[in-house]
C-alpha positions as CSV (number, residue, x, y, z in Angstrom):
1,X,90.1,105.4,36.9
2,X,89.1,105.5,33.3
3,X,88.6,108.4,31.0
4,X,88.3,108.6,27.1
5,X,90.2,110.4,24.9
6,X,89.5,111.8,21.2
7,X,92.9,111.8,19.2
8,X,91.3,113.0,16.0
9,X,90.4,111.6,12.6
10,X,86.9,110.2,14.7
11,X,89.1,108.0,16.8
12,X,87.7,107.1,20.9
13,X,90.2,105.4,23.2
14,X,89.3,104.5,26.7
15,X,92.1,104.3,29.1
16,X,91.5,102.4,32.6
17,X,95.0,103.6,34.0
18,X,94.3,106.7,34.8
19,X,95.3,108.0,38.4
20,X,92.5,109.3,41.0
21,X,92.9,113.2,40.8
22,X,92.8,114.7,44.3
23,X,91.6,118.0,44.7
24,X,93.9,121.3,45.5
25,X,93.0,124.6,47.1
26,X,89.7,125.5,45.8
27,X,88.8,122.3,44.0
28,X,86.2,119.8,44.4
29,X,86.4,116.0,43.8
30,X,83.3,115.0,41.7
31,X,82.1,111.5,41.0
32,X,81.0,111.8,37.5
33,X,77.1,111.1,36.8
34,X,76.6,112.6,33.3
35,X,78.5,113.8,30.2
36,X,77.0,115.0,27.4
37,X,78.2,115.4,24.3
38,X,78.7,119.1,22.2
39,X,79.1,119.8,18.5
40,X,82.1,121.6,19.7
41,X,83.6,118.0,20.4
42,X,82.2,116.8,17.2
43,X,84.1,119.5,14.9
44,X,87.6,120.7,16.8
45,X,88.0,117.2,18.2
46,X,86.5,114.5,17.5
47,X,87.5,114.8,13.8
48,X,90.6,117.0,13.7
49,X,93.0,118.5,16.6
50,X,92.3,122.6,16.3
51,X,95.6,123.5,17.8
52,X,95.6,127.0,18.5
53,X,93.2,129.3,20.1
54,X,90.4,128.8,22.8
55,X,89.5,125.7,21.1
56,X,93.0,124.1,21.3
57,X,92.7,120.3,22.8
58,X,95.9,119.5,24.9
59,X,95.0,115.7,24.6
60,X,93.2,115.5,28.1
61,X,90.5,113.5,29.2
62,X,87.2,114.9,26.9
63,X,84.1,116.1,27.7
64,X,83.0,119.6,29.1
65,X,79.4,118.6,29.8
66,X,79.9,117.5,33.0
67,X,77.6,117.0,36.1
68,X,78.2,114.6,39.1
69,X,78.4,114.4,42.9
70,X,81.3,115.8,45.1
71,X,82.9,113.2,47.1
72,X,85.8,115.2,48.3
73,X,86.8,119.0,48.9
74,X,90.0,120.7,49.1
75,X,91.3,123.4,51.3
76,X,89.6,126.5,51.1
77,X,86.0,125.5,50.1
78,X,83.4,127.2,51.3
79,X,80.3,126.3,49.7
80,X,80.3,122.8,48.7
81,X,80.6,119.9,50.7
82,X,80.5,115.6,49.6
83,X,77.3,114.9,48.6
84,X,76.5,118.0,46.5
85,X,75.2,117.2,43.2
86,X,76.1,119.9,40.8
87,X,76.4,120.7,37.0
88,X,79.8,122.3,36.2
89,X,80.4,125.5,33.7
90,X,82.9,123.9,31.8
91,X,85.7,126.8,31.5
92,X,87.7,127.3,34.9
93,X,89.3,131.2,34.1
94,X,92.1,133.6,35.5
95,X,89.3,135.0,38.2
96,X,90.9,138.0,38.1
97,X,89.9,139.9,35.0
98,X,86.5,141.8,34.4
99,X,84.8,138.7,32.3
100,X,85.5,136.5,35.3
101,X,84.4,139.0,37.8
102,X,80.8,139.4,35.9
103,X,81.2,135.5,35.6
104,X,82.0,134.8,32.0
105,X,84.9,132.7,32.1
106,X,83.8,131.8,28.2
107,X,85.6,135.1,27.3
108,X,88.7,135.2,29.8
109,X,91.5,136.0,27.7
110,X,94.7,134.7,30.0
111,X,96.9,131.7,29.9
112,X,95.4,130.4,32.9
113,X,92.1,129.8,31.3
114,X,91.8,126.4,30.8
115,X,88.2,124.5,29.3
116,X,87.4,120.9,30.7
117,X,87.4,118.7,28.1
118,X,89.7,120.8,25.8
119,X,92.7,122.2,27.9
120,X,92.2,120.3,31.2
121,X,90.5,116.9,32.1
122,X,87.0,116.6,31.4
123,X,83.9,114.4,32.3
124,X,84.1,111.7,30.4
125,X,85.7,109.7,33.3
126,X,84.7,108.4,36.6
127,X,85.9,111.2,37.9
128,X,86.6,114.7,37.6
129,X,88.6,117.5,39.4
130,X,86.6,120.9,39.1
131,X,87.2,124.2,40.7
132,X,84.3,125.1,43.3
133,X,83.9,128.4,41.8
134,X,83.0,126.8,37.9
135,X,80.2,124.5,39.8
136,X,76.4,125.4,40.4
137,X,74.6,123.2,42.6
138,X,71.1,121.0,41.1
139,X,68.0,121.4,42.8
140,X,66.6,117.8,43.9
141,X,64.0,118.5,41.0
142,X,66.8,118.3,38.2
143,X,68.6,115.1,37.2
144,X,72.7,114.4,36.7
145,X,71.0,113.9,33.0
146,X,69.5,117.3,33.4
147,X,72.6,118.9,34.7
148,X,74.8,117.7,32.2
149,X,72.6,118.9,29.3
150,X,72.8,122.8,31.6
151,X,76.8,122.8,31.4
152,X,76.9,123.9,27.7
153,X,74.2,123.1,25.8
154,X,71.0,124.4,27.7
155,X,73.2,127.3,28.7
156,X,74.2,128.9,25.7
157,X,70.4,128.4,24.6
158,X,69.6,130.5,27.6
159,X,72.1,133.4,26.9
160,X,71.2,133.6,23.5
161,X,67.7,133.9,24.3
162,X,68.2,136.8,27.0
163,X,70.2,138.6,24.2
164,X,67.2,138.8,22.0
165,X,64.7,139.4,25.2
166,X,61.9,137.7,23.7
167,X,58.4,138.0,25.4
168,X,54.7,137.3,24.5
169,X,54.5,139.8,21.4
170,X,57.6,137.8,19.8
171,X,57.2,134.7,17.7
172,X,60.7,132.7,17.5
173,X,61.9,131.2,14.6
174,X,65.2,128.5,15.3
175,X,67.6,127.3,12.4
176,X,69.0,124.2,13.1
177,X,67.2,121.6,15.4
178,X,70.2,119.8,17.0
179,X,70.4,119.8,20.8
180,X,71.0,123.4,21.1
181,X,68.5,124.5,18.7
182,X,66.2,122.0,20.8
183,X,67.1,123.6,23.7
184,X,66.3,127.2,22.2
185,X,63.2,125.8,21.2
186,X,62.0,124.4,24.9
187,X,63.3,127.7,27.1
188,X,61.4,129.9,23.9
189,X,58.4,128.9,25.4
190,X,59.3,129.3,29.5
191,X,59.8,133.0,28.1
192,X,56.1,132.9,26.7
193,X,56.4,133.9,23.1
194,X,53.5,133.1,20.8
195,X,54.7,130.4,18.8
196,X,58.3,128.8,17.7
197,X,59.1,127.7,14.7
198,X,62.2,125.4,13.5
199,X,64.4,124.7,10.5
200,X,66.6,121.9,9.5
201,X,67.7,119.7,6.8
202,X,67.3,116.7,8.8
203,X,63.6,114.8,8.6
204,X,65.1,113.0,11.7
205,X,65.3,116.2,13.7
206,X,62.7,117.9,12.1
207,X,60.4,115.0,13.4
208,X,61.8,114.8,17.3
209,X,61.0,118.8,17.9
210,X,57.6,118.1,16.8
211,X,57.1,115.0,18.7
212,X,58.5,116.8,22.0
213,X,56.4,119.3,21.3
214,X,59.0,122.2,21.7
215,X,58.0,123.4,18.2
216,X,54.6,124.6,16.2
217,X,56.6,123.5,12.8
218,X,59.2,122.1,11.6
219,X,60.2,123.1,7.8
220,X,62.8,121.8,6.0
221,X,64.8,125.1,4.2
222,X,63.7,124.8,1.5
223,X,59.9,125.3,1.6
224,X,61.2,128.1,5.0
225,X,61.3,131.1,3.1
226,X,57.9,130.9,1.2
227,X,56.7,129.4,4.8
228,X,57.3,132.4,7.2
229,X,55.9,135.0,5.6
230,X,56.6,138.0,7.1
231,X,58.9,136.3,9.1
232,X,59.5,136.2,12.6
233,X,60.2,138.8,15.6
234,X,63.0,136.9,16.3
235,X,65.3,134.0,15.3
236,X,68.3,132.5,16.6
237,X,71.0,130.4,14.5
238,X,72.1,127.3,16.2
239,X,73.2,125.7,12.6
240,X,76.3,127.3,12.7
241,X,76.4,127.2,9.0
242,X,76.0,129.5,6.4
243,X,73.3,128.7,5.1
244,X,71.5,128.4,8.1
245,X,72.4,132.0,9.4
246,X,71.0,133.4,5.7
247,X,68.0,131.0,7.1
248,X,67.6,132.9,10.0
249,X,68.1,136.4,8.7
250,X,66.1,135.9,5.6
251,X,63.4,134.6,8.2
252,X,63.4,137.7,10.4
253,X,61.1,140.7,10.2
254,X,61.4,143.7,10.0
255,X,62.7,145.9,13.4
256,X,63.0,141.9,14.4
257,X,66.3,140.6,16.1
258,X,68.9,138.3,15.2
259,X,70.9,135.9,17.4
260,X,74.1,133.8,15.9
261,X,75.3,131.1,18.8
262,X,76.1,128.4,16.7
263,X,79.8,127.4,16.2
264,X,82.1,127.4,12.7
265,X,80.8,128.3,9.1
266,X,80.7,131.7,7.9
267,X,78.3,134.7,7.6
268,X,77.7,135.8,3.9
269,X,75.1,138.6,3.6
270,X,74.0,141.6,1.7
271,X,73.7,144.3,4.3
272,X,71.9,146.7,2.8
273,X,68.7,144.9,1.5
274,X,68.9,142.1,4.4
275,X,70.1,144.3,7.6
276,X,70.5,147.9,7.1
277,X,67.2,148.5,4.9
278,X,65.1,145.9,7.5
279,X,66.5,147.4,10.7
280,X,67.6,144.0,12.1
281,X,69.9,143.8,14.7
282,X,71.9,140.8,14.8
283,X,73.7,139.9,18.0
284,X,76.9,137.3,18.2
285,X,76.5,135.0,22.0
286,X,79.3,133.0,23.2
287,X,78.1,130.1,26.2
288,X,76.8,132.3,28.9
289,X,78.1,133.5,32.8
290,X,77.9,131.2,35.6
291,X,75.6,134.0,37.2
292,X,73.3,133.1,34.4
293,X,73.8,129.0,34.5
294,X,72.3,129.5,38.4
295,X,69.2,131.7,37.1
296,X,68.8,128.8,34.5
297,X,68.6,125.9,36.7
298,X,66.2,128.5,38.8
299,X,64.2,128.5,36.2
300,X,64.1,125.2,35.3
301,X,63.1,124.0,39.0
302,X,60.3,126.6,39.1
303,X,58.8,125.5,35.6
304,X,59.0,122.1,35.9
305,X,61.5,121.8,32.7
306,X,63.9,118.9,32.3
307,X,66.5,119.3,29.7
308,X,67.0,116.0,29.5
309,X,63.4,115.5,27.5
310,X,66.5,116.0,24.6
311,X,68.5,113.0,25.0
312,X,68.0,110.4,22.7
313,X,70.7,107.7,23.3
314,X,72.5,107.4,26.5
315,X,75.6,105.1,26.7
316,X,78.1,104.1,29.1
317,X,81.6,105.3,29.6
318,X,83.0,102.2,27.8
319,X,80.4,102.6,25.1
320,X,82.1,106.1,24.2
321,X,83.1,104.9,20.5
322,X,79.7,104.3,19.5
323,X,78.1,107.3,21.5
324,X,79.9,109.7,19.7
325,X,79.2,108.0,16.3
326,X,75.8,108.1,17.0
327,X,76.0,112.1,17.8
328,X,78.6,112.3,14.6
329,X,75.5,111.5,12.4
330,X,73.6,114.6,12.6
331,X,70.3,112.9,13.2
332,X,69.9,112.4,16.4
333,X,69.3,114.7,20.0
334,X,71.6,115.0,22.6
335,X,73.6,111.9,23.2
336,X,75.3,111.4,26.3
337,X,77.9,109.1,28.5
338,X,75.7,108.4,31.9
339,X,77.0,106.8,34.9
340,X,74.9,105.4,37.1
341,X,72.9,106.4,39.4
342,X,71.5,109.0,36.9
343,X,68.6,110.1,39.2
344,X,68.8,112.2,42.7
């Protein structure tokens, strides 16, 4: 089979002599469909090795975005069978400890934790090896697309949103419009706040939340500050940079709520003036719980939201190089490796 593989220093290489995988005890055999591509990749991978830590790639096949079809099951499955199409949580933990138990394999601390993509073989392949318990299964309403854009991105927009609680008295504000901030932006509104409101440097971006219509405005940060006013009940950081986090805290109001969930950069504040003085509370959310993934794609069916309104250039597996060059710019939505068929 073939699978790609990101040695660092924005290198792709696509190997075609890879062996099938056949599944163990507890694992399912998925024909890949979909695989999206995260920032993650982007900064520990794709352009340096990060080689300790939960982000430590182990050189296997990448992606950890994955959604596909089962087309075999091992011993000791009891709730998928081939045909199944599902989107995968893309960290496969101990299942032992108490962040396993409540479902957040994100925070499992043991050796045997292991993230597709980054410690164990991922979905950008033809095919891909997954436990049954990391997989949730897509209503006929969802896409592979759809599913793919769930495993990471869509879900760690969705936990960050139910740390905040946001509700119809709560106006959002989102720094950073890339495909999580995107995604933010889209399940803001399936919680029915008033309004939501984005930032980013990028015209490119700016321009792609307004013309999906997942955003009231779009500012640029420099004209955000004098913009907001007030500011806004709540905001949530998908920039991961520092300047985007002082974005998001400069932009909240008072009693309002913060939410970090973007990777890398660094938090510089004044905590008096900013936090203590304005009674902000500012909340730190890491992916979300498979628990969680389910109630998302719940929602999604029952709404009639696809995630995949996001993608802006699909390519195939072969294709890899120039997909992730294209999601290396910064300008762009999500971008994503599809293999066909990409529809139920």
């Amino acid at each position: 089979m073939r699978g790609v593989f990101l040695p660092g220093n924005r290198e792709v290489v696509v190997r075609d002599d890879l062996p099938d995988p056949v599944p163990g005890p507890g694992q399912v055999l998925l024909r890949m469909r979909a695989s999206t591509i995260c920032g993650s990749d982007l900064r520990a991978i794709y352009r340096e090795h990060l080689g300790e830590g939960p982000e430590a790639y182990q050189d296997v096949v990448a992606g950890h975005e994955p959604s596909g079809e089962v087309v075999e099951v091992g011993p000791g499955c009891v709730r998928l069978a081939p045909g199944d199409r599902v989107a995968v949580y893309h960290i496969a933990g101990c299942g032992q400890c108490r962040d396993c138990v409540d479902g957040y394999f994100i925070s499992c601390t043991s050796p045997r934790r292991a993230a597709y993509g980054w410690q164990r073989d991922g979905g950008h392949a033809d095919l891909l090896l997954a436990e049954e318990s990391t997989c949730v299964v897509l209503p006929d309403s969802l896409s592979y697309l759809d599913g793919a854009c769930v495993a990471c991105g869509f879900g760690t927009a969705y936990q960050a949103l139910l740390r905040a609680r946001p509700s119809g008295r709560d106006d959002v504000l989102v720094t950073g419009l890339g495909p999580v901030g995107l995604a933010t932006a889209m399940l803001a509104a399936a919680f029915g706040v008033s309004s939501v409101t984005g930032v980013d440097p990028s015209p490119e971006r700016r321009a792609l939340a307004l013309e999906l219509g997942l955003v009231g405005a779009a500012l640029d940060p420099g004209e955000a500050t004098g913009a907001l006013g007030a500011g806004c009940s709540v905001s949530v950081d998908c920039s991961g940079s520092a300047a985007g986090r002082a974005t998001a805290i400069a932009g909240t109001a008072r009693w309002g709520r913060v939410v970090l969930v973007g990777e890398g950069g660094e938090l510089r504040v004044d905590a008096s003036p900013l936090l203590i003085h304005r009674q902000l509370t500012v909340h730190g959310s890491w992916v979300t719980s498979v628990g969680h993934m389910q109630d998302l794609v719940a929602l999604l069916h029952q709404r009639g939201l696809r995630p995949e309104r996001v993608v802006t250039h699909r390519f195939g597996l072969n294709e890899a190089a120039r997909a992730y060059e294209i999601a290396d710019c910064g300008a762009a939505g999500k971008v994503a490796l599809v293999m066909e068929p990409t529809k139920p």
